[in-house]
C-alpha positions as CSV (number, residue, x, y, z in Angstrom):
1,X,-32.3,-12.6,60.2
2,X,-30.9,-10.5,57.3
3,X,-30.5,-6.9,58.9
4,X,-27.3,-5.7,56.9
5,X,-28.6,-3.1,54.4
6,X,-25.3,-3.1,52.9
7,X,-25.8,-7.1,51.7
8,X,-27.4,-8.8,49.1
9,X,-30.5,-10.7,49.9
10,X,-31.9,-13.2,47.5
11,X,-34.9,-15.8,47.8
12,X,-34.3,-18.8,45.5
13,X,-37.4,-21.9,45.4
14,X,-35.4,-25.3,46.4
15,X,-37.7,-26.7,43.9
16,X,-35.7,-25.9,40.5
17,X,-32.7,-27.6,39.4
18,X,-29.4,-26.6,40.6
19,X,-26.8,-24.5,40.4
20,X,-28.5,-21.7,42.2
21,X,-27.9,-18.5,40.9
22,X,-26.6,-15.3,42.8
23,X,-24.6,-12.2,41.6
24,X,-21.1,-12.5,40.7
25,X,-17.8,-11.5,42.6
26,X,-19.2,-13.0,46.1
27,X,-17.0,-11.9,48.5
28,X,-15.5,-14.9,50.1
29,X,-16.7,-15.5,54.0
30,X,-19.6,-13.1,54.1
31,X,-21.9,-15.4,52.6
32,X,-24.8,-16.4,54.7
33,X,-27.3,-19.5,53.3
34,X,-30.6,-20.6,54.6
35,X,-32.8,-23.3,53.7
36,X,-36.0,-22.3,55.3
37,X,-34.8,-22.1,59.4
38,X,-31.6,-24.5,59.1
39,X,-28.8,-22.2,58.3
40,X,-26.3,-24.0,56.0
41,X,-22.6,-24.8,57.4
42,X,-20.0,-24.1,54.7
43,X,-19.0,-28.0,54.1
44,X,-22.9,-28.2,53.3
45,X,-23.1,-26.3,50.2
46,X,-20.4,-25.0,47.4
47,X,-20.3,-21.2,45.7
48,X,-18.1,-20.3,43.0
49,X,-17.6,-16.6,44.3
50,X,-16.8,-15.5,40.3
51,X,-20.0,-16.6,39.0
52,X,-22.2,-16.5,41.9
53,X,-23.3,-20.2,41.3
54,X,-24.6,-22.1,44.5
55,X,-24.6,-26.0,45.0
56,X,-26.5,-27.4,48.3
57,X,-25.3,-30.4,49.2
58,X,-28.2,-31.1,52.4
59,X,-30.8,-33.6,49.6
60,X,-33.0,-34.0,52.5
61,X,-33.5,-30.0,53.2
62,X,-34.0,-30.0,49.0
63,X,-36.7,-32.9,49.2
64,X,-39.4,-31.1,50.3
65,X,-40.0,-27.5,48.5
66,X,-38.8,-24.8,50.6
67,X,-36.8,-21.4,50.0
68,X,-33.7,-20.8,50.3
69,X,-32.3,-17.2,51.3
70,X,-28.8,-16.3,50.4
71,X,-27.7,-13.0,51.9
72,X,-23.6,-12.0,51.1
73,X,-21.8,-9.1,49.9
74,X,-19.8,-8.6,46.5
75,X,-16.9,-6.2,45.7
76,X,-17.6,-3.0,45.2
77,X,-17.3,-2.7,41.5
78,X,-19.6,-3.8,38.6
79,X,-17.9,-6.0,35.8
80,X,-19.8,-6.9,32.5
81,X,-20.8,-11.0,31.8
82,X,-19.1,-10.6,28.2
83,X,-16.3,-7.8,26.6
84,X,-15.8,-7.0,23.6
85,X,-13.6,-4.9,21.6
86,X,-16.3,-4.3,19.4
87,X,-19.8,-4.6,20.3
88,X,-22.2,-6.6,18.1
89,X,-24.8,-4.5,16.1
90,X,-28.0,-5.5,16.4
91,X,-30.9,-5.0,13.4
92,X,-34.4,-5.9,13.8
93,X,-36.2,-7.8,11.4
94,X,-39.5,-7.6,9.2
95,X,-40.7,-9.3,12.6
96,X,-40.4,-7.0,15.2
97,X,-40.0,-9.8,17.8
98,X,-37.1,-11.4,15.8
99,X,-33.7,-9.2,16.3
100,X,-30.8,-10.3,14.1
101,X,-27.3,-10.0,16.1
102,X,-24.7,-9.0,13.7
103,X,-21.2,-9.3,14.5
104,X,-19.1,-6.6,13.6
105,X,-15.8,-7.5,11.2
106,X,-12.4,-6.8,14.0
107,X,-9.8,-5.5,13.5
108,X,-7.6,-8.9,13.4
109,X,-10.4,-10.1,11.3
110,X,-10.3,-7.1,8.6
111,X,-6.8,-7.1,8.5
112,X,-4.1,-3.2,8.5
113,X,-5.1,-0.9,6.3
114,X,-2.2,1.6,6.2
115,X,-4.7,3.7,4.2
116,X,-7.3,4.0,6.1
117,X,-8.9,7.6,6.1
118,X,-6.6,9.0,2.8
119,X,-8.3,9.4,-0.2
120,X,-6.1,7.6,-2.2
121,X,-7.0,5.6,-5.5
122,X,-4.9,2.3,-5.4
123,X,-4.2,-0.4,-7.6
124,X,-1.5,-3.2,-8.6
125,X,-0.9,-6.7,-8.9
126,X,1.2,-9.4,-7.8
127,X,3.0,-12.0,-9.9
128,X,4.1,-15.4,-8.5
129,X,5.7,-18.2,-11.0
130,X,8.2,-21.0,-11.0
131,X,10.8,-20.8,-14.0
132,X,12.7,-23.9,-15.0
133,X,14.5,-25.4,-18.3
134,X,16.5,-28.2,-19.3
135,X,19.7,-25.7,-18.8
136,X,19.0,-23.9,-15.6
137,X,17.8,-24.4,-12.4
138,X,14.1,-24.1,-11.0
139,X,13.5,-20.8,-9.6
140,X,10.5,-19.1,-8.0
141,X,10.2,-15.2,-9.3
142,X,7.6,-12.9,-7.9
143,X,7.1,-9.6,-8.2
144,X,5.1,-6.8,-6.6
145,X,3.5,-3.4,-8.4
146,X,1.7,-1.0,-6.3
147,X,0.2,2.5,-7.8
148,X,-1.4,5.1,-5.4
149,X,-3.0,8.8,-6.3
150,X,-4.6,11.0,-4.2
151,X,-4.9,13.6,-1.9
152,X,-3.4,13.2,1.4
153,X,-3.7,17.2,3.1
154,X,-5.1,20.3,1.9
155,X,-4.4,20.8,-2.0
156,X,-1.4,18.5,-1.3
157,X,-1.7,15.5,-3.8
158,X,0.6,12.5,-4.1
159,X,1.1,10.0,-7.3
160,X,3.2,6.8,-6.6
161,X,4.4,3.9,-9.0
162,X,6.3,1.5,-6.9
163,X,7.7,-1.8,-7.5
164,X,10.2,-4.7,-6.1
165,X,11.4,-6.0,-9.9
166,X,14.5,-6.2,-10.8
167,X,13.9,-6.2,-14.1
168,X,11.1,-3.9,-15.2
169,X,10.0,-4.9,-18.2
170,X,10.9,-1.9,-21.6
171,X,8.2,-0.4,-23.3
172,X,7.5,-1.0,-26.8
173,X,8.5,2.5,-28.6
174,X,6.0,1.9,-31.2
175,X,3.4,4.5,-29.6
176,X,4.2,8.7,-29.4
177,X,3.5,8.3,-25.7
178,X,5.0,6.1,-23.2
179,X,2.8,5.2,-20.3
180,X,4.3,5.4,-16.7
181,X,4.8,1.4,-16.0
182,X,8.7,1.7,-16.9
183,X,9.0,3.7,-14.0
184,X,9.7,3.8,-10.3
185,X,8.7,7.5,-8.9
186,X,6.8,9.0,-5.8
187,X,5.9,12.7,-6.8
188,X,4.0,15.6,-4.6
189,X,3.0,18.2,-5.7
190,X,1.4,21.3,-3.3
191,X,0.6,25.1,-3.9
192,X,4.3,25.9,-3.3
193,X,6.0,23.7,-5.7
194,X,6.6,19.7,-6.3
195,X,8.8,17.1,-5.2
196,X,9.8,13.6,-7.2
197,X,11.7,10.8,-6.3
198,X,12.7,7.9,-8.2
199,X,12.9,7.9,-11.6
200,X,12.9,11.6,-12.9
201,X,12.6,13.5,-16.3
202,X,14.9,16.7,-16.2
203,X,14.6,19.2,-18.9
204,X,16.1,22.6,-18.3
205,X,16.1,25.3,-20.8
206,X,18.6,28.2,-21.0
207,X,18.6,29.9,-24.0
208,X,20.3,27.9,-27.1
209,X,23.4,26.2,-25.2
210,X,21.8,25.9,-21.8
211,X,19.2,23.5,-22.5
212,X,19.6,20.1,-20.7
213,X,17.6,17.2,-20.7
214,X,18.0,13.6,-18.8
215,X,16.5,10.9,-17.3
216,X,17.9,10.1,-14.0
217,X,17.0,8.4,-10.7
218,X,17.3,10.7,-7.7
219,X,15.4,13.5,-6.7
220,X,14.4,16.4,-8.2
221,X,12.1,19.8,-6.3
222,X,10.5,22.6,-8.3
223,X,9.2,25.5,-6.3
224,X,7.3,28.4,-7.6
225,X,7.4,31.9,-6.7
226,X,11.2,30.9,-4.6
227,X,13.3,32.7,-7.2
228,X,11.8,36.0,-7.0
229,X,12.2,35.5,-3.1
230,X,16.4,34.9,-3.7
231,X,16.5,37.9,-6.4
232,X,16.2,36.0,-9.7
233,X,13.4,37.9,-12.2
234,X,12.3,34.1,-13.0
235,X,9.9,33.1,-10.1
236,X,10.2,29.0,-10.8
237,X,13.4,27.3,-9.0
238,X,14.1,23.9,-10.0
239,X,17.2,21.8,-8.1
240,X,18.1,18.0,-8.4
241,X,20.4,15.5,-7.2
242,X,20.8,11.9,-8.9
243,X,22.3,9.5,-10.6
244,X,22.1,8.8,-14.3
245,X,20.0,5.5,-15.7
246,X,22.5,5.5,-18.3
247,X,25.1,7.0,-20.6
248,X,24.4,9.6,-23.1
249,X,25.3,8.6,-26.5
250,X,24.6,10.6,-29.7
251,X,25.4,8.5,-33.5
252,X,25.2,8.9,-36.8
253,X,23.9,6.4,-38.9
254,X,24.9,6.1,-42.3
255,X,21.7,4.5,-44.2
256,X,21.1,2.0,-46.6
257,X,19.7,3.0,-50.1
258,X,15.7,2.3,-49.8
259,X,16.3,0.4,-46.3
260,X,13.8,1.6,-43.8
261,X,15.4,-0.3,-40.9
262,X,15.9,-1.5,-38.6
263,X,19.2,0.0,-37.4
264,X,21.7,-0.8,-35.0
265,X,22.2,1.7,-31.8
266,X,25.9,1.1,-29.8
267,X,27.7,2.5,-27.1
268,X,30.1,5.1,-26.6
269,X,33.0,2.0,-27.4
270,X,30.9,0.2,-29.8
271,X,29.6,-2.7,-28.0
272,X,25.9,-3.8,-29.4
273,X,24.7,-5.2,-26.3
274,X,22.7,-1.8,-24.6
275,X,19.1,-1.3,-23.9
276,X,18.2,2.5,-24.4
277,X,16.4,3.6,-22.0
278,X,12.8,4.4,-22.9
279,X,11.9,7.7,-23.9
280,X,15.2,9.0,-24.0
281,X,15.9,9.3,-27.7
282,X,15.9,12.2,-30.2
283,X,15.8,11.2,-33.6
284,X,16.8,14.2,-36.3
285,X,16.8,13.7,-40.2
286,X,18.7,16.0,-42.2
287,X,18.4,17.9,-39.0
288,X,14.6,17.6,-38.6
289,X,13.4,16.3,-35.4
290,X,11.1,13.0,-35.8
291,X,8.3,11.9,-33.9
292,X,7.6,8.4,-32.5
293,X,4.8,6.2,-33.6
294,X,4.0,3.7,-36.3
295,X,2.1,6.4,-37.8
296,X,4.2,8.7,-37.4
297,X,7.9,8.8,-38.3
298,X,10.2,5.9,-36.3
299,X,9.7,3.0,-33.9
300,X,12.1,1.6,-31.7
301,X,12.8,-1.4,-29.6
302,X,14.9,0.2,-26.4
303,X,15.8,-4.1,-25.4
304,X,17.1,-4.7,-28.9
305,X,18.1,-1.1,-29.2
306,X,17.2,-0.9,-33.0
307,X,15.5,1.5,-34.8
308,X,13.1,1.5,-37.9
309,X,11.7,4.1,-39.8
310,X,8.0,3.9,-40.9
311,X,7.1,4.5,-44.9
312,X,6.5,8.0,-44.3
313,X,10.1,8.8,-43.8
314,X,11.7,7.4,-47.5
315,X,15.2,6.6,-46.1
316,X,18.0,7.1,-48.9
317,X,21.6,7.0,-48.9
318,X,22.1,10.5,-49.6
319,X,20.1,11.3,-46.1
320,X,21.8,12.6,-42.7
321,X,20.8,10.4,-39.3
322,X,21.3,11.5,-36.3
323,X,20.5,9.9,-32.7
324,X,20.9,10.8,-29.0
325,X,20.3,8.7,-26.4
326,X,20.7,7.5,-23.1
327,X,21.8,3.7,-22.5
328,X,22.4,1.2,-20.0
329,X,25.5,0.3,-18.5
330,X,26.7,-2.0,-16.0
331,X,30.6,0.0,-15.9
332,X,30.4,3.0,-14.1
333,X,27.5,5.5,-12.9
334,X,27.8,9.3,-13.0
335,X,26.4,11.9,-10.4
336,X,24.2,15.0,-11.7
337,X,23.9,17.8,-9.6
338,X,22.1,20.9,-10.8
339,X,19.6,24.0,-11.1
């Protein structure tokens, strides 16, 4: 009866319950069912060719046990039950009959990592509140502060301090050293030299009248060994574009007999309301440079822009004080361009 060695042939007892099971993706027509001698016309049982699942319809060929043959072909490819993107792991337990299926976290599931395989160290925070007052309106503020370090090639290493604030908030100038938070800067630096952008520190030094320092925001690229390759005896060559975070400014203040502080810093015209920007002031007295700390010589407040001078530093009338400085301003912006 079944002679076709290219078809399936399966032998199914009537006796257990029903759907009948064959293998999947029957192909439609070349089925050919048997219960015992009687072979079954198609309006006498159902398949769902997919799944392979058989219904016989006949109740009185199913009433007494018999066997039912199926013979049929399927297409000729395999596909699995189940896929998955990720298979599940499995892990036995302390009883070896017991198997523990673990599914594996997906990617959906775990979330992008735009990180993923760099060795960067990363850390941040981000702020969410709702500001209101009896003279303004209700606002929501948020603000977002990422910082990444690491290596991302071969001896190249990359330190980032990034931020969506509009307003970072000004260190307190009571310490000798500022930390990095009032900053906004991605820096690289490699065997051949270093690249920073953002908020950049440039100090050049040419002899007495060539020195320059500022603190701008632009971009700044220091390479060594490049200068002996153009002709210049010095190897370093430094070159930056920006534009300046504020004025420059330098004063005079004329002190108070035994008043330590604090003192007002102004603009170039005068006007009071400035913030300094941090870090960028250079206090002399009677032309000695002073150092920064409140055990040291001065503290500042860049917001209020004042200046106070600790009790090491006995501030007289008779004394010479002298400040430089960068400030904020709203009026105008000026383009450096240099090396």
């Amino acid at each position: 009866m079944l002679t076709d060695p290219d078809r399936h042939r399966d032998t199914i007892d009537t006796f257990q319950p029903q759907p009948y099971e064959l293998r999947p993706f029957v192909l439609p027509g070349s089925e050919e069912i048997h219960v015992g001698p009687t072979r079954l016309d198609t309006s006498e049982y159902r398949l769902d060719a997919r799944t392979g699942r058989l219904w016989v319809r006949r109740e009185d060929l199913l009433g007494a046990r018999d066997t039912l043959f199926a013979s049929y072909r399927t297409y000729p490819f395999a596909f699995e039950d189940v896929y998955r993107r990720r298979a599940p792991g499995t892990r036995a337990s302390g009883d070896s009959a017991t198997v523990a299926v673990v599914e594996e976290e997906s990617d959906s599931t775990r979330g992008f990592d735009p990180f993923e395989g760099i060795d960067l160290q990363r850390s941040g925070s981000i702020s969410r509140g709702v500001v209101g007052g009896t003279q303004r309106d209700v606002t929501v503020e948020s603000g977002l502060r990422l910082q990444l370090q690491g290596e991302v090639a071969d001896s190249v290493f990359v330190r980032a301090l990034l931020t969506d604030e509009n307003t970072p908030i000004q260190p307190e100038g009571t310490t000798q050293r500022l930390q990095d938070f009032d900053r906004v800067f991605l820096e690289a630096d490699a065997p051949q030299g270093r690249a920073r952008l953002g908020d950049v520190d440039i100090d050049l030094n040419g002899g007495t009248f060539g020195h320059f320092t500022q603190k701008v925001q632009g971009g700044a690229l220091e390479s060594e060994g490049l200068g002996r390759s153009v002709g210049l005896t010095d190897g370093d060559a430094t070159a930056f574009g920006a534009v300046s975070r504020g004025q420059f400014r330098t004063q005079d203040i004329e002190p108070d007999d035994g008043g330590q502080g604090p003192y007002r810093l102004r603009g170039n015209d005068g006007e009071e309301a400035i913030i300094v920007v941090a870090g960028s002031e250079r206090v002399y007295l009677d032309g000695e440079r002073l150092t920064r700390g409140q055990t040291e010589d001065y503290v500042i407040d860049y917001t209020q822009a004042e200046i106070t001078f600790t009790p090491d530093r006995l501030i007289t009338d008779d004394r010479r004080i002298t400040v430089e400085f960068q400030y904020s301003t709203t009026q105008f912006t000026r383009t450096l361009v240099g090396g």
